[in-house]
N, C-alpha and C positions, 0 to 999 in steps of 0.2 A: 420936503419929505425926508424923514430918517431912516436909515437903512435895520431892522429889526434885529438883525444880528449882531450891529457892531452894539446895541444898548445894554448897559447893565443897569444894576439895581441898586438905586440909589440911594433904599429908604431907610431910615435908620432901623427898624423892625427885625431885630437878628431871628433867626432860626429857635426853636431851641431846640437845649442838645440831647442829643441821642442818648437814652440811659442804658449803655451796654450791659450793664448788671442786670436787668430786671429782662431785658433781652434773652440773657444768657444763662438766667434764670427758668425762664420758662420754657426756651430749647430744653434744657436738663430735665424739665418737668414732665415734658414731653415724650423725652426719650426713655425713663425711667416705667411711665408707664407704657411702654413699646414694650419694654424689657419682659413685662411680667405675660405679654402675649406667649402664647407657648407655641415654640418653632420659632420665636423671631429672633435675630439676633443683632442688638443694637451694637454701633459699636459707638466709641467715645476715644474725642482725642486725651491726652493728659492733663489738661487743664479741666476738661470736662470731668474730665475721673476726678481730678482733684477736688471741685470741687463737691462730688457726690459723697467724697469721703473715702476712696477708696485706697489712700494711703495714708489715713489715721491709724497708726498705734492706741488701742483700748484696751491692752494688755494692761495687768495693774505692774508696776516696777518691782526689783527686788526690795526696796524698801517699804517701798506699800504696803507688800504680801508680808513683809515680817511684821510692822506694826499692825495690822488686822491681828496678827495671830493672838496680841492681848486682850481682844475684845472678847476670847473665848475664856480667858482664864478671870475677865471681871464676873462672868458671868454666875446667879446666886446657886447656892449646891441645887436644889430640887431642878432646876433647868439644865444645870451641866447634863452632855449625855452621857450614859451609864451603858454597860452591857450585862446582861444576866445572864449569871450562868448556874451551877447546882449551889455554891455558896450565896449566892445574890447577886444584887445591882457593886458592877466594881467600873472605876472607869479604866482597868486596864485592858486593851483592845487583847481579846484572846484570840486564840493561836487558830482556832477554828471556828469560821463563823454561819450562821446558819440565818433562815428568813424566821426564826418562830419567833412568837411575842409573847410580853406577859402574859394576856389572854392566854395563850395556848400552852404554854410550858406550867403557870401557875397556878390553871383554873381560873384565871381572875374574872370577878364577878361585877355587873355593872354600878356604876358608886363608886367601889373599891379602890382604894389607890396602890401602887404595885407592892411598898412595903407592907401593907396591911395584906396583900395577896399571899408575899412571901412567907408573913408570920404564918398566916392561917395553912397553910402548905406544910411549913416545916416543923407546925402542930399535929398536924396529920401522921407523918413519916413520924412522931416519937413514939 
């Protein structure tokens, strides 16, 4: 007779492994929706934060934000923005600025597009 404790396991048949990722995945999953409980307060150690994302940089870089800034100047005239003032549509940002719109400063009429508004306006005022 053999003693039960001193036996091990003989057979080739390994375990298989543990997937700590998908683990530690699902704890995060978990705890994210804990978070959105109101009053609850999950906490997370740093690797847990890490990986929720809570020390990602998605600021755009200085180089970023300056080559975006071309994409405003390929832009065709009728899209570029304008501001209108008693002379018309200019795109220089004036010194005082207010919430009215074509609609409202020009009469503009449905159809109409603003230069056609401003002509018919500055027709008016001769």
């Amino acid at each position: 007779m053999t003693d039960p404790k001193n036996q091990t396991n003989t057979t080739d048949a390994a375990l298989p492994p543990v997937d700590d990722y998908a683990t530690a995945t699902e704890a995060l999953r978990e705890k994210l929706a804990d978070a959105q409980t109101p009053g609850y307060q999950a906490e997370f150690d740093p690797e847990e934060a890490e990986r929720a994302g809570a020390f990602v940089e998605d600021a755009l870089s200085e180089q970023d934000a300056t080559d975006s800034n071309a994409d405003l100047v390929d832009v065709p005239g009728e899209e570029q923005p304008e501001f209108l003032d008693d002379e018309g549509p200019s795109a220089e940002i004036p010194s005082f600025i207010t919430r009215t719109n074509a609609r409202e400063r020009f009469g503009m009429k449905d159809g109409e597009t603003v230069p056609e508004a401003i002509a018919r306006h500055n027709a008016k005022e001769d």
